[in-house]
Every structure is written in C-alpha cells, then in structure tokens.
C-alpha positions as CSV (number, residue, x, y, z in Angstrom):
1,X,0.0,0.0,0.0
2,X,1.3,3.3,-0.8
3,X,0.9,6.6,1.9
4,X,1.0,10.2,0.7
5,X,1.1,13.3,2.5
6,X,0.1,16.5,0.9
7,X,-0.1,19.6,1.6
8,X,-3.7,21.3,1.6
9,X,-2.8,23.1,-2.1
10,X,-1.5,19.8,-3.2
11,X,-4.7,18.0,-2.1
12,X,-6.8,20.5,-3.6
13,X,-4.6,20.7,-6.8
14,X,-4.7,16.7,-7.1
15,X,-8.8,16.9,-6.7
16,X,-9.0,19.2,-9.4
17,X,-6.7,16.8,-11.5
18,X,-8.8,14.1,-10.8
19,X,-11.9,15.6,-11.3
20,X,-10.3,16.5,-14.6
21,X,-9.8,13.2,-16.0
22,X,-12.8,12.0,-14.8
23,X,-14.7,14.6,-16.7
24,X,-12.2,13.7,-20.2
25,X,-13.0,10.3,-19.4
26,X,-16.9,10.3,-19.0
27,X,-16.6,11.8,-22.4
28,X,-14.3,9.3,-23.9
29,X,-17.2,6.6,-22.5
30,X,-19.7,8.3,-23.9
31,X,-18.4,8.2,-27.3
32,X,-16.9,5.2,-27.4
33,X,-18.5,1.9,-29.3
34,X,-16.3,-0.8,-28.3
35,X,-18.1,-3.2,-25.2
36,X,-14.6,-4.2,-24.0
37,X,-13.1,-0.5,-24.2
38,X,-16.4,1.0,-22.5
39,X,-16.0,-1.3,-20.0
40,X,-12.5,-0.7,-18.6
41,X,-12.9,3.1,-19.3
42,X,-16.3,2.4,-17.0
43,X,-13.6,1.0,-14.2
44,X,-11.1,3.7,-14.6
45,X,-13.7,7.1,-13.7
46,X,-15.2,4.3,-11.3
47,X,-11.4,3.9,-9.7
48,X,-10.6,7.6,-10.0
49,X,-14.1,8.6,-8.3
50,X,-13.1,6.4,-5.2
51,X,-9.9,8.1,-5.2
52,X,-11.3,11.3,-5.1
53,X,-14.1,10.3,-1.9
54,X,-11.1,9.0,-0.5
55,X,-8.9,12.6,-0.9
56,X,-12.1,14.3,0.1
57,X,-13.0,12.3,3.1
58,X,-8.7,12.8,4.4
59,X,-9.1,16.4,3.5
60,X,-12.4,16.7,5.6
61,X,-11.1,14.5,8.3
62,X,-8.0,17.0,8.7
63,X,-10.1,19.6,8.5
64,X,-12.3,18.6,11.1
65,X,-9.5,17.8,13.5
66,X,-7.9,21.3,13.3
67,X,-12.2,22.5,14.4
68,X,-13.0,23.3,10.8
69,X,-16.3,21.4,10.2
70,X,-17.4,20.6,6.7
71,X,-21.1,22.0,5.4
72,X,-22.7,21.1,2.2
C-alpha cells in the first residue's frame, strides 16, 4: 500500500486533476463503441471517483480535526 502526505494546495490541486480526468473520461465513455473498451474506461472514472471520496474524506477528516467542520 502506498501513503501520501500533501499539503492542503496539493490536495486540492490533485482533486482538481482528478476531477479533470474524470470529466475527459466520461466523455471518452460516452463516445466510445467498443463493449470491452467501454467497460475498462467504465472501471477507470469508477477507480478515480473512489480516489477522489477517499482525498475528500482525508481532507475533511483534517479539516475537522484542526475545528473546521465541513457543510454542504
């Protein structure tokens, strides 16, 4: 398993990335007619969308401890 620390602008800047390629990838899907291809571009914006609850949920969590409590 692999541990990263970032700093708040680096977590923020890394959501935005993924958010990103999400966004280029639901297009790709969207487009695209091959089942197979479709299908593993389906499990990467699935993969990257539980990387980026994950970031979110850190984030909060550090948030929270420092008093800061997330609303929305």
């Amino acid at each position: 398993m692999v541990r990263l620390e970032l700093s708040d602008d680096e977590a923020r800047e890394l959501g935005s990335v993924l958010e990103a390629e999400r966004h280029r990838l639901l297009f790709e899907l969207s487009a695209a007619d091959v089942r197979n291809f479709k299908h593993d571009l389906r499990d990467r914006v699935d993969r990257l969308e539980r990387i980026a609850a994950r970031l979110n949920y850190e984030t909060y969590a550090d948030d929270a401890s420092e008093g800061w409590i997330p609303t929305g």
